[in-house]
BAPA-124067 format. One record per residue (C-alpha): residue in three letters; x, y, z. Coordinates in steps of 0.25 Angstrom, whole numbers, padded with zeros to 4 digits, always signed. Example, Ala and Ser with C-alpha at 12.3 -4.5 7.8 and 13.67 -1.06 7.14 Angstrom:
! residues 2
ALA+0049-0018+0031/SER+0055-0004+0029/
***
This chain:
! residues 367
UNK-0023-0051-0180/UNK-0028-0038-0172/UNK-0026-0048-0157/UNK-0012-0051-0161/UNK-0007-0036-0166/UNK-0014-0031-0150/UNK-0006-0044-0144/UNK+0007-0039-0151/UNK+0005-0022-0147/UNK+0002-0027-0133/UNK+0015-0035-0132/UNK+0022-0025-0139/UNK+0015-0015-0128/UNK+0022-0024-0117/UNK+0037-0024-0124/UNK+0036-0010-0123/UNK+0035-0011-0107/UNK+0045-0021-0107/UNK+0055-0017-0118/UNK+0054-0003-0109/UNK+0070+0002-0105/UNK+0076-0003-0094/UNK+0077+0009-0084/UNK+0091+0011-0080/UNK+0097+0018-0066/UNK+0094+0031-0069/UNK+0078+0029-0071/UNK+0078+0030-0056/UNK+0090+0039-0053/UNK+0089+0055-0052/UNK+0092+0063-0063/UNK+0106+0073-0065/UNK+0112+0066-0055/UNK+0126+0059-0057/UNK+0131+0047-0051/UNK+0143+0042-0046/UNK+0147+0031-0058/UNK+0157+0023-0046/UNK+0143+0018-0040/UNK+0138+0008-0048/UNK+0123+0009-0052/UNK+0113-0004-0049/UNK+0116-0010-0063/UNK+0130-0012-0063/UNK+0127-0020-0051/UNK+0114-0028-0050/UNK+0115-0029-0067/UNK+0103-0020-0069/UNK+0095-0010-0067/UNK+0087-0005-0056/UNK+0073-0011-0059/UNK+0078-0019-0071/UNK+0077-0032-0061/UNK+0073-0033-0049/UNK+0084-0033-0039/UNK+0086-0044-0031/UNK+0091-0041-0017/UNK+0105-0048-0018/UNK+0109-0037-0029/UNK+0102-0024-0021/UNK+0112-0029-0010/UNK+0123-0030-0020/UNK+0121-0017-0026/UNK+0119-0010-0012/UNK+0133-0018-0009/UNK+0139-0011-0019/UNK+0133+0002-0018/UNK+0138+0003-0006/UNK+0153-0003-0009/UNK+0153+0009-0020/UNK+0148+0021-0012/UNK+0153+0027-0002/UNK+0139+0034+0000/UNK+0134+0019+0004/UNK+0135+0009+0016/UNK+0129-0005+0017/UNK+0125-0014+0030/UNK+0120-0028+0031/UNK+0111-0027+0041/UNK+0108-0043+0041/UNK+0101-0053+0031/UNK+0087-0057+0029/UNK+0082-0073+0031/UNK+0086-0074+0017/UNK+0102-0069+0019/UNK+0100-0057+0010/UNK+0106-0043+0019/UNK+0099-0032+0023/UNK+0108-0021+0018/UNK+0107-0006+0023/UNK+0115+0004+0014/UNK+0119+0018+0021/UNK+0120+0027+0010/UNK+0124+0043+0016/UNK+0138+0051+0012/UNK+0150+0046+0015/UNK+0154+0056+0024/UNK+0140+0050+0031/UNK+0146+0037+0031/UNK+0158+0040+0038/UNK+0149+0045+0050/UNK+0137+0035+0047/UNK+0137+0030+0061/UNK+0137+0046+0068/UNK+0127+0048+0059/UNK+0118+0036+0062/UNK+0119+0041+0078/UNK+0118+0054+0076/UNK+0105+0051+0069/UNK+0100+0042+0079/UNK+0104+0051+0089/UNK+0092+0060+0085/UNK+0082+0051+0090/UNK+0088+0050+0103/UNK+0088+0061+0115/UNK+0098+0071+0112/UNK+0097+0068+0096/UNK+0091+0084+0096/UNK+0104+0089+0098/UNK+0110+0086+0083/UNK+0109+0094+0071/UNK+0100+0086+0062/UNK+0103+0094+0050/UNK+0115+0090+0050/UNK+0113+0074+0051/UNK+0109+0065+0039/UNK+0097+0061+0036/UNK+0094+0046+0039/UNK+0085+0038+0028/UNK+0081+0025+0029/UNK+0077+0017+0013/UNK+0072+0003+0011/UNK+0066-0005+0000/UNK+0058-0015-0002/UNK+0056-0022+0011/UNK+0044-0029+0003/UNK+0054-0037-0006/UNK+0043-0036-0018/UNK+0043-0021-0018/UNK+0055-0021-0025/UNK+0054-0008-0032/UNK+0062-0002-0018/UNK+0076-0012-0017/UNK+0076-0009-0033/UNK+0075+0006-0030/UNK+0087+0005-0021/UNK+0097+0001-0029/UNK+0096+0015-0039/UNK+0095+0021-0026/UNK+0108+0016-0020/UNK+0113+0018-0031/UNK+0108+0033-0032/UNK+0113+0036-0018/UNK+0127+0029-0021/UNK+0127+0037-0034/UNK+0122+0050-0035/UNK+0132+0062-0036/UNK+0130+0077-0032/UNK+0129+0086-0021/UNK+0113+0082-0019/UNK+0116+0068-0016/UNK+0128+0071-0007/UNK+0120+0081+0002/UNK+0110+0070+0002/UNK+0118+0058+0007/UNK+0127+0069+0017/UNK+0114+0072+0025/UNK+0106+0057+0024/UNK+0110+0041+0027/UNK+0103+0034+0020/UNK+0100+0019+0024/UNK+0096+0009+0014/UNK+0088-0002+0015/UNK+0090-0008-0001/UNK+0079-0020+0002/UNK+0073-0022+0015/UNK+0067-0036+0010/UNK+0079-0043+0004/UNK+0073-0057+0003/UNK+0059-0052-0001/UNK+0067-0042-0012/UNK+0075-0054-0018/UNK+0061-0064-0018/UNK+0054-0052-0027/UNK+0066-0051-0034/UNK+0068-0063-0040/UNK+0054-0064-0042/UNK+0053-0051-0050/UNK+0065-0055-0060/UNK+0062-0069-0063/UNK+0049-0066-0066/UNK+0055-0054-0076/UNK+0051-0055-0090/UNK+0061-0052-0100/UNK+0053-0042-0105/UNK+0045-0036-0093/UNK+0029-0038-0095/UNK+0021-0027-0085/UNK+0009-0037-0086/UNK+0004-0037-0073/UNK+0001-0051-0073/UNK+0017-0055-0075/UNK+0022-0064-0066/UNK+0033-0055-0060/UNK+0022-0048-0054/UNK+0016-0059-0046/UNK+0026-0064-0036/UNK+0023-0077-0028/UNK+0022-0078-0015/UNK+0028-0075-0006/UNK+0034-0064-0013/UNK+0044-0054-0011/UNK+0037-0045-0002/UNK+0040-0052+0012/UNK+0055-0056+0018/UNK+0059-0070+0019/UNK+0048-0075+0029/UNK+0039-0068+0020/UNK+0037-0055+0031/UNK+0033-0042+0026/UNK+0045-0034+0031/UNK+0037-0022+0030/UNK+0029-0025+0043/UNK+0043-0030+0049/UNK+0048-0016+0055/UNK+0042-0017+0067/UNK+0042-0031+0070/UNK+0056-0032+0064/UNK+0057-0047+0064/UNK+0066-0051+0051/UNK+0079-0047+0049/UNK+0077-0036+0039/UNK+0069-0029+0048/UNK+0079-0030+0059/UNK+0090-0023+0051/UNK+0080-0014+0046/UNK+0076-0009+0060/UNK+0090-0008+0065/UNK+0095+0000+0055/UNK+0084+0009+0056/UNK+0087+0010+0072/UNK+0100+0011+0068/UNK+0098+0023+0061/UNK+0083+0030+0062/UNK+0080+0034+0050/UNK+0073+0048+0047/UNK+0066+0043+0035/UNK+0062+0026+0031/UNK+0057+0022+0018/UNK+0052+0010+0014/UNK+0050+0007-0001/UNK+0037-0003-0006/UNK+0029-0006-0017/UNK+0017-0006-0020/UNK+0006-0010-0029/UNK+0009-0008-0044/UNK-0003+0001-0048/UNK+0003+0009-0036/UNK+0012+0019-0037/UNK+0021+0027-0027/UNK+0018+0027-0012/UNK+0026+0037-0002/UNK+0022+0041+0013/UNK+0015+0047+0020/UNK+0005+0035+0021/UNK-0009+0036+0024/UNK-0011+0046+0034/UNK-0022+0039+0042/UNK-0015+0026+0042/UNK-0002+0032+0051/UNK+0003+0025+0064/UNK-0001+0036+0076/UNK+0012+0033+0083/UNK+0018+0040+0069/UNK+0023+0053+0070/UNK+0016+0064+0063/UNK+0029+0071+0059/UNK+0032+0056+0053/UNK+0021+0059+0042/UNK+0024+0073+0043/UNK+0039+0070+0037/UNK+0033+0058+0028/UNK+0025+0069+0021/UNK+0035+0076+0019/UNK+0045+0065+0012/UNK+0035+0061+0004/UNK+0035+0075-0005/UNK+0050+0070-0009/UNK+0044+0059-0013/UNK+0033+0063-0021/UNK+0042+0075-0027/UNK+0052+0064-0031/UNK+0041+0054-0037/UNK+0034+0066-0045/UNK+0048+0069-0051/UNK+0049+0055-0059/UNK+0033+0054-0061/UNK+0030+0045-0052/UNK+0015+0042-0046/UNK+0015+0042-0031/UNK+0006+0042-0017/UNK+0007+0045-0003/UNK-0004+0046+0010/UNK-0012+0033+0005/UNK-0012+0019+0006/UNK+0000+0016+0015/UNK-0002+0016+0031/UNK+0009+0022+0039/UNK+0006+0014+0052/UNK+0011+0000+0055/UNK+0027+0003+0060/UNK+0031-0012+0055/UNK+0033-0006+0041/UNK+0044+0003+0035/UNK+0038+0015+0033/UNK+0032+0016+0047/UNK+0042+0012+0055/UNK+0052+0023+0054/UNK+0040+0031+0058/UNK+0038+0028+0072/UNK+0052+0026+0073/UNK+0057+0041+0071/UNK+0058+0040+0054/UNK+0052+0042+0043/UNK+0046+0031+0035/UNK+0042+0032+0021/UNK+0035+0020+0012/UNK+0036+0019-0003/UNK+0026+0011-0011/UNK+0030+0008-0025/UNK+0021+0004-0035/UNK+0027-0011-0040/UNK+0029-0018-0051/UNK+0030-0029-0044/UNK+0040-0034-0054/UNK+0047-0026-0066/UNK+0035-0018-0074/UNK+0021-0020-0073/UNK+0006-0014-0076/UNK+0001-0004-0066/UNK-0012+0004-0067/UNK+0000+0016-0068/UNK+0006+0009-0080/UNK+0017+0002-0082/UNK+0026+0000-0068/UNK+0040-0005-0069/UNK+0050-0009-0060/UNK+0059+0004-0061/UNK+0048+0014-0060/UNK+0047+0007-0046/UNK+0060+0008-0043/UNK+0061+0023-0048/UNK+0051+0026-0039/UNK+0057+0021-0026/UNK+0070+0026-0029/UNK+0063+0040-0031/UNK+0059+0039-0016/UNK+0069+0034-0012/UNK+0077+0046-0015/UNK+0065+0056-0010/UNK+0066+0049+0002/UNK+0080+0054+0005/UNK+0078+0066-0003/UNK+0067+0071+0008/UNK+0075+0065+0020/UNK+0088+0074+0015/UNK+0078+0086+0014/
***
């Protein structure tokens, strides 16, 4: 008798993680801010809400699709299609008096590496900030991050986030591995139980091979920045020719008894041809995001564990290239809630996390 009342209080422990509400848009929104009602919010799109599912990469691109269709804050490219069809989007997302000049902007900026660039008024040109998710497709906290912060930037009203967007262009990248994105997808969601079960040993958290991480032929695309041989990684490297960034950030995941990583990486472990004004500015970024991280209560680190050397990965680089790179490494749940040493990890906490840097990033870039 005594067995089956602890077998019934342990699977009424685990309802409790399961039966737990939903959270909703504004769990990883700013507070006291209002929002322009015309825009729709991820939801009213996709059909739920951020970190509800997974999101697969055919509705990411609608939603981007409508964003952009919605707003006059937001501009979207194709910029070609992976092995598998799926497009490699690009949104531009500044003012809209920005966008009537986008192109001025864009040389004006470029200008500023050449000979002769000293002679404009940089304090009177935008800022230019590069944001992509996810290039390992089953780190998928980041591409789930981006669609409350589309939506945030789309959205928000009020004198802070007009300044903002009058004096930054920012270019988003909503999934930098589509195919990988929509493989961990699907494996996430039909592996779904009804009522979510944080058991570590959970099927969802144990894809098969090959997984999510890699693109189509099964290449890392995080080591694919400087040999640039898939298509993804073509129309990523031209749009960032195109436009030279001042800051590049890259968002990953990470174990799930990890928490939050930001650079500066480890400081022995930086490639010499790396300027020290590089880490210098990196340092410096990084205390918006650790401000922004302590305000929701979040465990993070920086200067450990991550190498700032090999220039073949997103967060390196932008760095030999004139810019800022910036890697974020996310704890994951590998699925939608699950056991950690830290206790219970879900889905949304992930996504709130990355959405929070996001939104330091560009805080510090407009600073």
């Amino acid at each position: 008798m005594k067995k089956t009342i602890l077998i019934l209080g342990l699977c009424l422990g685990l309802s409790g993680y399961t039966q737990e509400k939903q959270a909703d848009l504004s769990y990883y929104l700013p507070q006291n801010i209002s929002y322009n009602s015309s825009i729709p919010t991820p939801k009213e799109v996709i059909g739920h809400e951020v970190g509800e599912w997974h999101v697969t990469h055919d509705k990411l691109m609608f939603y981007m699709q409508t964003l952009a269709n919605a707003s006059d804050r937001i501009t979207i490219e194709n910029r070609g299609s992976t092995f598998e069809g799926r497009p490699v989007l690009l949104l531009t997302i500044t003012s809209p008096a920005n966008h009537a000049r986008i192109e001025q902007i864009r040389e004006d900026h470029l200008s500023l590496s050449e000979r002769g660039g000293d002679q404009l008024d940089t304090s009177q040109m935008p800022v230019v900030v590069y944001q992509g998710f996810s290039i390992h497709g089953n780190e998928p906290s980041g591409a789930n991050a981006g669609l409350a912060y589309a939506y945030y930037l789309a959205a928000a009203q009020g004198t802070e986030i007009d300044a903002l967007l009058d004096n930054m262009v920012i270019l988003m990248d909503p999934s930098f591995n589509p195919d990988g994105l929509q493989r961990f997808a699907y494996w996430a969601n039909v592996n779904r139980s009804i009522h979510l079960n944080p058991d570590k040993n959970e099927r969802e958290y144990h894809e098969v091979w090959p997984g999510g991480r890699t693109n189509h032929y099964w290449f890392d695309m995080n080591r694919d920045w400087l040999p640039v041989q898939l298509p993804e990684s073509r129309a990523r490297i031209k749009s960032f020719h195109g436009w030279l960034p001042n800051i590049l950030t890259d968002h990953h995941e990470m174990g799930t008894n990890s928490t939050f990583f930001f650079q500066p990486g480890e400081p022995t472990r930086v490639h010499p041809l790396t300027p020290k004004l590089n880490q210098e500015l990196t340092k410096e970024v990084a205390t918006y995001h650790a401000k922004a991280l302590d305000k929701i209560g979040s465990l993070y680190y920086s200067e450990e564990n991550y190498d700032d050397y090999y220039y073949g990965k997103g967060s390196t680089f932008p760095d030999v290239n004139g810019s800022i790179g910036i890697l974020f490494e996310q704890g994951s749940s590998r699925g939608h809630i699950q056991e950690s040493e830290n206790g219970i990890l879900t889905f949304p906490f992930t996504i709130r996390n990355q959405f929070t840097a996001a939104l330091s990033t560009i805080e510090a870039g407009y600073n």
